[in-house]
KOLFI-167479 format. One record per residue: residue in one letter; x, y, z of N, C-alpha, C, CB in turn. Coordinates in steps of 0.2 Angstrom, whole numbers, plus 5000, padded with zeros to 4 digits. Atoms other than C-alpha are relative to their C-alpha. Glycine has a CB too. Layout:
BEGIN
aXYZXYZXYZXYZ
...
END
This chain:
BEGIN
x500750005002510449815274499949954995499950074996
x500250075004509549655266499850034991499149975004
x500249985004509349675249499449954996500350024997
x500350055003507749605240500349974993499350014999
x500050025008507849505225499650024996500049954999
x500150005003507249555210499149974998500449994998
x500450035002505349515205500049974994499750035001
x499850065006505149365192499650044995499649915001
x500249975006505149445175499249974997500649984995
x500950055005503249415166499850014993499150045003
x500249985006502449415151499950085001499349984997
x500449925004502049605143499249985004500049994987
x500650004995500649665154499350004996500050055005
x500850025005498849605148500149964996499750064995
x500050055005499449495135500349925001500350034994
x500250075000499149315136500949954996499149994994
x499750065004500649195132499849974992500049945005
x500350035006500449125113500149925001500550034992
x499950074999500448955112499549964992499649975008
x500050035006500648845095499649944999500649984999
x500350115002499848655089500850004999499449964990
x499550024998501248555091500049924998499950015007
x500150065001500948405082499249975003500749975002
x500450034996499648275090499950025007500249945000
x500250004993500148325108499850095001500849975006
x500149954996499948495120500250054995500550005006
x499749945003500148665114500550015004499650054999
x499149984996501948745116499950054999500749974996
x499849925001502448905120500350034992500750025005
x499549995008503449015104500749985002500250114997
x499550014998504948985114499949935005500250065003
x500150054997505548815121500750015004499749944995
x499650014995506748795136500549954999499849995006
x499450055000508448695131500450025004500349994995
x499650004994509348635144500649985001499949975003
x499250025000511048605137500550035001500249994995
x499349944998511848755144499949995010499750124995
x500049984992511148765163500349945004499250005003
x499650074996512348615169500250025005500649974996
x499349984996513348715181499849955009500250115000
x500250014993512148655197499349984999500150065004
x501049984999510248605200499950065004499449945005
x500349934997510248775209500050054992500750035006
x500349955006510248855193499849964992500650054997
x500850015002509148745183499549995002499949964998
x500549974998508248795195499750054998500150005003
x499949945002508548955190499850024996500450015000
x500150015005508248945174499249984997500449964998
x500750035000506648855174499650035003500049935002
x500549974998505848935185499950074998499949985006
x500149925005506149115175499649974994500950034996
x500350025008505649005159499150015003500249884997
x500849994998503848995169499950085000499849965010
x500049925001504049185172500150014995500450045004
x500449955004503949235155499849944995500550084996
x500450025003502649115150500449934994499750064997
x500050085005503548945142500049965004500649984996
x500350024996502948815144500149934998499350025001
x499950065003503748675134500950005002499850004989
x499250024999505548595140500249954997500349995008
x499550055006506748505127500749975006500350084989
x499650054998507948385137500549944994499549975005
x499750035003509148255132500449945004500250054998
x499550024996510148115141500850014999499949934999
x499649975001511548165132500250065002500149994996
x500049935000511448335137500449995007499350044999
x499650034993512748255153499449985008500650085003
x500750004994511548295170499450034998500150045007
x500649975003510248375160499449985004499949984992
x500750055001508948255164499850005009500349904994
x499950044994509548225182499850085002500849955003
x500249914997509548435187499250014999500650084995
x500750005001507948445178499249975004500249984996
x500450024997507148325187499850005007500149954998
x499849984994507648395203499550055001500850015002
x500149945001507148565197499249994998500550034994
x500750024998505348475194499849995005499849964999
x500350024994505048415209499950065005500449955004
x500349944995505148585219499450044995500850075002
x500649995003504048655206499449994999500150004997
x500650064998503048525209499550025007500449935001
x500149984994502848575226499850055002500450015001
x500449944999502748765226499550024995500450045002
x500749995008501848785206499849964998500350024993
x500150075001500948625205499650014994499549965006
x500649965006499548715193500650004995499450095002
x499549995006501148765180500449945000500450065001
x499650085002502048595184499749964996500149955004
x500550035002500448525178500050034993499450025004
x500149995006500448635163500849994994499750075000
x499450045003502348575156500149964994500149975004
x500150075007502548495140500849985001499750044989
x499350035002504148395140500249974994500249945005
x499650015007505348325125500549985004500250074995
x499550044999506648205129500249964992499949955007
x499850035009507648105115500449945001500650074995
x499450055001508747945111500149994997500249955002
x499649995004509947925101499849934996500750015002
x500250065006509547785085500649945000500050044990
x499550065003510547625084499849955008501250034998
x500250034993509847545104499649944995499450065006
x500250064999509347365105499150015001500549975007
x500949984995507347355110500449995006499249924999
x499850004991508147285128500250085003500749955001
x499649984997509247425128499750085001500649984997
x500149955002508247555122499250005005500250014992
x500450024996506747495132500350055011500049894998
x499749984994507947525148500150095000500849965001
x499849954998508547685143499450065001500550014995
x500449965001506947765140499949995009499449984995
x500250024995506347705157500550035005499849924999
x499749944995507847795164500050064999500450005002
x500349955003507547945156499550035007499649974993
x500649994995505747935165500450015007499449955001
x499950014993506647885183500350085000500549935002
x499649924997507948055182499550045002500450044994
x500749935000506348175176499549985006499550014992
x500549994996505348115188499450004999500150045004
x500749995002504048075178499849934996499950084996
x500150075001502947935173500050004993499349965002
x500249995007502647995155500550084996498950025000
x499849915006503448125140499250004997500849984990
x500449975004502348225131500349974993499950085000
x499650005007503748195116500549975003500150064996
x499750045002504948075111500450024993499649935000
x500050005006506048105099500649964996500050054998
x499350035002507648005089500450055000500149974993
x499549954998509048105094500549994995500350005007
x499350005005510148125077499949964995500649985003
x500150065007509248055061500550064994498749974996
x499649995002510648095053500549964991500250005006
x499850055007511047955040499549954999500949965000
x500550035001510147835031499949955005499949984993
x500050054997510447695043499750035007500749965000
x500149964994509847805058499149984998500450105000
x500750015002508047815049499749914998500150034993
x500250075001507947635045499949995006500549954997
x499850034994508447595062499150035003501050045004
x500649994997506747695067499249984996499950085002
x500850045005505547635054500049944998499950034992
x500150085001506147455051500149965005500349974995
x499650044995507347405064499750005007500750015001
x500050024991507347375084499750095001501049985005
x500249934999507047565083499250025003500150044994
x500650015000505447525076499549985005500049964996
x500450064995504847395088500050045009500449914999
x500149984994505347505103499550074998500850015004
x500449945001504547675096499149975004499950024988
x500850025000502847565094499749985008500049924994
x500050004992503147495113499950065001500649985003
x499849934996503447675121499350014998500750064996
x501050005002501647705111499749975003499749974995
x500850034997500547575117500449995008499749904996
x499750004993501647575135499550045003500750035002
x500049934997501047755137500350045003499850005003
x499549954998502647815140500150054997500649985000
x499649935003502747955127499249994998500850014994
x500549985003501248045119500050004992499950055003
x500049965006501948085103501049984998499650105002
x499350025002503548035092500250044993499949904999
x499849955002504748145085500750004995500050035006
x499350015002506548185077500350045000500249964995
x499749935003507848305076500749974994500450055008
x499550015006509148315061500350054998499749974994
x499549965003510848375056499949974992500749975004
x499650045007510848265039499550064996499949884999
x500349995007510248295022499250035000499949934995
x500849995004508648395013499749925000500150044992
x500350065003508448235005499649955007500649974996
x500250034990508448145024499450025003500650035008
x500649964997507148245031499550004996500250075003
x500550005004506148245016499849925001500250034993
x500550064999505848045018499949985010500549924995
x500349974995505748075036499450015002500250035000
x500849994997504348155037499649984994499750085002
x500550055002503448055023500049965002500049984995
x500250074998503647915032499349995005500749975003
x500650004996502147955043500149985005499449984999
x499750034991503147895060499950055004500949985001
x499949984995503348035067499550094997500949995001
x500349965001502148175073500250095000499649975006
x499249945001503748335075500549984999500250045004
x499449985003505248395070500450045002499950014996
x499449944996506948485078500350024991500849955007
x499549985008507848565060500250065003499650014991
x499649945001509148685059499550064996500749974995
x500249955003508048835054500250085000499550005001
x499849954998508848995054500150064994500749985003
x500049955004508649165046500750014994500050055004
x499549995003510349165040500449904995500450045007
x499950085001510148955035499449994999500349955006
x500750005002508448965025499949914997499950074995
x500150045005508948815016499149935003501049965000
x500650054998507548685026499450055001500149955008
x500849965000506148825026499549984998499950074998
x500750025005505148745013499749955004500149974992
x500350054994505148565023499850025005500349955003
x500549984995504548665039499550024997500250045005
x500950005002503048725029499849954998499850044993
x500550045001502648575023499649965006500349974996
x499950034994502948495039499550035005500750005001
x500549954994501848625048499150004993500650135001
x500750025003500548615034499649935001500150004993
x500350045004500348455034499849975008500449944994
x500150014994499948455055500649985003499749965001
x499550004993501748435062500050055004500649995000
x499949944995502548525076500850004996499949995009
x499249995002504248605070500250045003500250024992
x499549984994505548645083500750044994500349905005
x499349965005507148775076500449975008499950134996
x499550014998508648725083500550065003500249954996
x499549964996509448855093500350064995500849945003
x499949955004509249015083500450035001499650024998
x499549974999510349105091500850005003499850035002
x499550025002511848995093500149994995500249975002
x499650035005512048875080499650054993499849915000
x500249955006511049025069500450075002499250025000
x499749915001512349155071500650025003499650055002
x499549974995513149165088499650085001500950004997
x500449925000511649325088499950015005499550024997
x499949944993511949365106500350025001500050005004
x499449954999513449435102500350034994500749955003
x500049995006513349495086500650034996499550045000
x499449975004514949575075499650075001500149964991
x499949955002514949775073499350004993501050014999
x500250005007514549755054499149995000500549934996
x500450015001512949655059499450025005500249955000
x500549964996512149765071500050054997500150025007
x500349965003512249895059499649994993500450044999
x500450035007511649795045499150005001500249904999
x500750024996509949765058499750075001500149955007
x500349954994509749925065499450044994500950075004
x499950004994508849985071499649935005499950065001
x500050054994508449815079500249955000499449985001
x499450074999509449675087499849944995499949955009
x499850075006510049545074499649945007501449994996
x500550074998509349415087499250015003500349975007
x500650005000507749485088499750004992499850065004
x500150035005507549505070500149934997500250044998
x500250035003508049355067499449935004500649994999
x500750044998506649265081499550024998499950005006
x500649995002505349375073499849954992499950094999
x500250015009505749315055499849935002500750014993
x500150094999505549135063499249995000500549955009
x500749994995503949165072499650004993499850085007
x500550015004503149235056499949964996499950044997
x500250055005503549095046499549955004500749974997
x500350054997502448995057500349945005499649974995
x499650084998503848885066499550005008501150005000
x500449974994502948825082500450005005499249975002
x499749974995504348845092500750025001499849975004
x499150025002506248905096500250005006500650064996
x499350034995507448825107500250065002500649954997
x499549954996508348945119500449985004499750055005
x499550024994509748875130500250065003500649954997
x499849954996509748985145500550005006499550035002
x499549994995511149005158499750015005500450044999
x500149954991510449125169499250034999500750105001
x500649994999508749215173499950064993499850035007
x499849945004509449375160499849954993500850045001
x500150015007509549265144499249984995500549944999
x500750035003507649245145499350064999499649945004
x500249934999507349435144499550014993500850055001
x500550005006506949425123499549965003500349984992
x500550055001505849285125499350055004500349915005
x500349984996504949375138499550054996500450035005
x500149955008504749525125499649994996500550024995
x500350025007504149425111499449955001500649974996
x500450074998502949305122499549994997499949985006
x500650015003501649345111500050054993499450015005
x499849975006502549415094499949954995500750045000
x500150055006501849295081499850024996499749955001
x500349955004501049415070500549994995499950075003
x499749995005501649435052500550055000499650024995
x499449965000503249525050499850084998500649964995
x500149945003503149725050500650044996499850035006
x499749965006503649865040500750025002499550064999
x499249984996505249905053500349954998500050015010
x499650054998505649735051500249984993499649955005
x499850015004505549715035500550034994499549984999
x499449965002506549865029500649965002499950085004
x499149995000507949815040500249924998500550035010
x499850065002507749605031500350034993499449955000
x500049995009507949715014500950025002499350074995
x499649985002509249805021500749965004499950075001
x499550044998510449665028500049964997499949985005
x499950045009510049575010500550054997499250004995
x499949975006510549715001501150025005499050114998
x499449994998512149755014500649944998499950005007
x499850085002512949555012500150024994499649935002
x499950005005512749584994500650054998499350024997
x499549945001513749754994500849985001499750065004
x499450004998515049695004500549924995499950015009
x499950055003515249524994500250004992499549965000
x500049985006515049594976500149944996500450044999
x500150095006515349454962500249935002500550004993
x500050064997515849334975499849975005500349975000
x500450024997514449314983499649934997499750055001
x500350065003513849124982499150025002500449925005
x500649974998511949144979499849925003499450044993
x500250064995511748934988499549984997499750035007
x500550045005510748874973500149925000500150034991
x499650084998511848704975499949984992499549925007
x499850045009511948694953500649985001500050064992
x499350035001513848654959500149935002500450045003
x499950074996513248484967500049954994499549985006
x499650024997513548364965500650024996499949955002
x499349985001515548394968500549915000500350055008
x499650095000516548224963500550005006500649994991
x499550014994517748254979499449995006500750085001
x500650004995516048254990500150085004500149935005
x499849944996516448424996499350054999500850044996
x500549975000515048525003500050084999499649975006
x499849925001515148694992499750055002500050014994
x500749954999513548764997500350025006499049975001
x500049984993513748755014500950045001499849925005
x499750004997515448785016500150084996500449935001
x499949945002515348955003499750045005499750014994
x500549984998513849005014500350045008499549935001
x499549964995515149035029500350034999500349995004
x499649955003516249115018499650085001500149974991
x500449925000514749265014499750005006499450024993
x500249994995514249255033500450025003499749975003
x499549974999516049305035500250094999500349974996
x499749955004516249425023499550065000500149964992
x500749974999514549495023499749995005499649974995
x500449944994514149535039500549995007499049975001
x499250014993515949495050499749965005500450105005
x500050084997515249335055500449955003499949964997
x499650065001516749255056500549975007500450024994
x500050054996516949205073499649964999500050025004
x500350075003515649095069500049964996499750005001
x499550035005516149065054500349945001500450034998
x499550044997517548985060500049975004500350035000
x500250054995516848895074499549954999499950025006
x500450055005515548805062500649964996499450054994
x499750025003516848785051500749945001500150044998
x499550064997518248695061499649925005500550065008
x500250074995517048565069499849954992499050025005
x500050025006517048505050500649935001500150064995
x499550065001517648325051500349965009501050044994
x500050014994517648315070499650005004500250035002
x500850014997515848295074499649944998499550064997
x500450075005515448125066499650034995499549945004
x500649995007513948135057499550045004499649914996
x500649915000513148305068500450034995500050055009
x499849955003514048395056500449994990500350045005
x499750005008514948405037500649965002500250094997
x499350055000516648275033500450044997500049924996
x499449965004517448385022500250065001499850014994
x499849915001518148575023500350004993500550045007
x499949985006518748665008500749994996499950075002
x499150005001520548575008499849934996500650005009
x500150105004519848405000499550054993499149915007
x500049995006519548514984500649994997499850064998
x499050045003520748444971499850054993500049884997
x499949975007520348584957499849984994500550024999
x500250045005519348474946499650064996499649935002
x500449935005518348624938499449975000500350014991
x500650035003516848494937499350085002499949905007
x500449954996515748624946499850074999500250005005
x500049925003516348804937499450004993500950044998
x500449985003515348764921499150005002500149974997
x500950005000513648744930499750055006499749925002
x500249954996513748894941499750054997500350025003
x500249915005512549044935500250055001499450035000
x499549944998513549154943500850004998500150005009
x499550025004515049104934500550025005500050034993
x499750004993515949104951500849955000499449965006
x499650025001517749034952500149965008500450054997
x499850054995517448904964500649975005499849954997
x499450024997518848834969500450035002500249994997
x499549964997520048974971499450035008500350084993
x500549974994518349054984500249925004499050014999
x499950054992518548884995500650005000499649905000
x499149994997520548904995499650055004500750024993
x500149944995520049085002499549975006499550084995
x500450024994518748995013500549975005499449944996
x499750054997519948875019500550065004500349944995
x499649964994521249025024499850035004500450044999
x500149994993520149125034499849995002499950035001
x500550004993519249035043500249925005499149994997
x499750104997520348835045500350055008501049934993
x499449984994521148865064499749955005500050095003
x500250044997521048755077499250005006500449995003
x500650014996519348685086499950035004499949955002
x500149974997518648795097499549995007499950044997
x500650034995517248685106499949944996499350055001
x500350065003516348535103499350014998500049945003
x500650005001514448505096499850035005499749954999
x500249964997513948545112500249995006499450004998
x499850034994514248505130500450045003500249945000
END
């Protein structure tokens, strides 16, 4: 006996997909389709994509780096093209290149980009990795400059963008510089630290993209014991997409495998509303849990200990300690933490072993925290060998 397949998951019946401003260009779904995980085949970025259409997104974030990203994708267009021409039509694309290209070279690479996707124009452009000051230069003075401005008056991109691992400080001249119309940042319930620069960044008419809430924010599809009872009663990765939504971000990244991992999205395709009273109980009571279980050495991530004369990044690297400790994080913990010094400049140089006990740092903590001995403890439970790379 034949069996059918499954009908294509939809929005929540009666209600309308949400859809954000987005900087200068298109509106974007709440959810946006990354396509750094569906590699395995164009049969299943096919797969993927065309479930993303079934529960209502409508913005895909690509990459050249992202290996065949660009090439499955563009395949996975063209049938779409074919049989959903009206929803191909409504598509907003996001491709990226990386900062340090020649004009020639960067002129080419864009231009293959287009050839993979199969398409004459991006909606969005963004620098892939303004990460250090020379990454920024490179798009505001240098060759960067002069191809951004090309790509503009070409009419190859609608709209120019950036995503960033680096510094507060980085992203703060960033988006003063008025180059660019959005923004990809690390925003994550559990990684508040850039919330303020996406408000501003959204006040002041950009579009602000969160970067993969629920990997690089957690690993909250697979949550710890500790951290589903911290939530309950609702999924630590749905609390933490609502708390994003209400902050206004206008969209989050999902890298989906299969047709199943777009099941929340589906749920939430039109949860933008202010955070409720269920929701906000269980944000008090997954504050008030971490606290209990940390007690006096819990780092509160103020950064009075910076600067550290060894360069050692205390915030961040306490920050996995209490996502450890405070809420049995610590597989991911520890797979944030070992990519430390092995990611160039996507991620931190230091870990907790390039403290030299200078003390500089214990008089200006208001928690009067014993620094030093906590990043030794940092460093035993969580140093162990590399478990993956950035990403790929």
């Amino acid at each position: 006996m034949n069996r059918q397949p499954p009908p294509p998951a939809t929005p929540e019946a009666g209600v309308p997909p949400e859809r954000r401003p987005f900087g200068t260009g298109p509106e974007v779904s709440l959810f946006t389709l990354g396509t750094m995980r569906a590699l395995g085949s164009p049969e299943q970025m096919l797969e993927v994509l065309e479930a993303a259409l079934d529960v209502g997104i409508n913005h895909i974030e690509t990459a050249p780096s992202y290996g065949p990203a660009e090439v499955y994708l563009g395949q996975a267009l063209a049938r779409i093209g074919a049989c959903r021409p009206s929803e191909r039509g409504d598509l907003v694309l996001t491709s990226k290149i990386l900062p340090g290209a020649s004009l020639e070279s960067g002129q080419a690479q864009l231009r293959a980009s287009l050839e993979r996707l199969g398409a004459g124009r991006l909606d969005n452009l963004a620098v892939h990795g303004i990460n250090r000051p020379e990454h920024l230069d490179w798009a505001l003075h240098g060759a960067g400059a002069r191809l951004l401005e090309w790509a503009l008056a070409q009419g190859l991109v609608g709209q120019l963008g950036f995503s960033s691992h680096g510094s507060t400080p980085l992203i703060e001249q960033a988006l003063a510089s008025g180059r660019f119309s959005f923004c990809s940042l690390h925003l994550h319930l559990f990684d508040q630290e850039r919330l303020p620069l996406a408000r501003r960044a959204l006040a002041g008419g950009l579009g602000v993209l969160a970067i993969s809430p629920a990997d690089k924010g957690g690993r909250l599809y697979d949550p710890p014991p500790e951290l589903i009872a911290d939530c309950a009663p609702l999924e630590p990765l749905r609390l933490a997409y609502r708390f994003l939504l209400a902050q206004g971000i206008s969209s989050l990244t999902l890298g989906a495998e299969r047709r199943q991992d777009l099941e929340l999205a589906r749920q939430l395709t039109a949860a933008a509303g202010p955070l409720e009273n269920e929701e906000l109980r269980a944000l008090d009571r997954l504050e008030a849990s971490g606290r209990a279980r940390l007690g006096a050495e819990r780092c509160g991530l103020c950064r009075a200990c910076l600067p550290c004369p060894s360069g050692v990044p205390i915030p961040e690297l306490l920050r996995l300690r209490n996502l450890a400790l405070g809420h049995g994080m610590e597989a991911f913990a520890s797979e944030r933490y070992n990519l430390i010094g092995r990611a160039g400049h996507w991620w931190e140089a230091l870990d907790a072993s390039a403290c030299r006990c200078c003390g500089a740092c214990l008089p200006r903590c208001p928690h009067g925290l014993e620094i030093p001995a906590l990043l030794a403890d940092t460093h035993r439970r969580l140093a162990a060998a590399p478990r993956r790379r950035l990403w790929g």
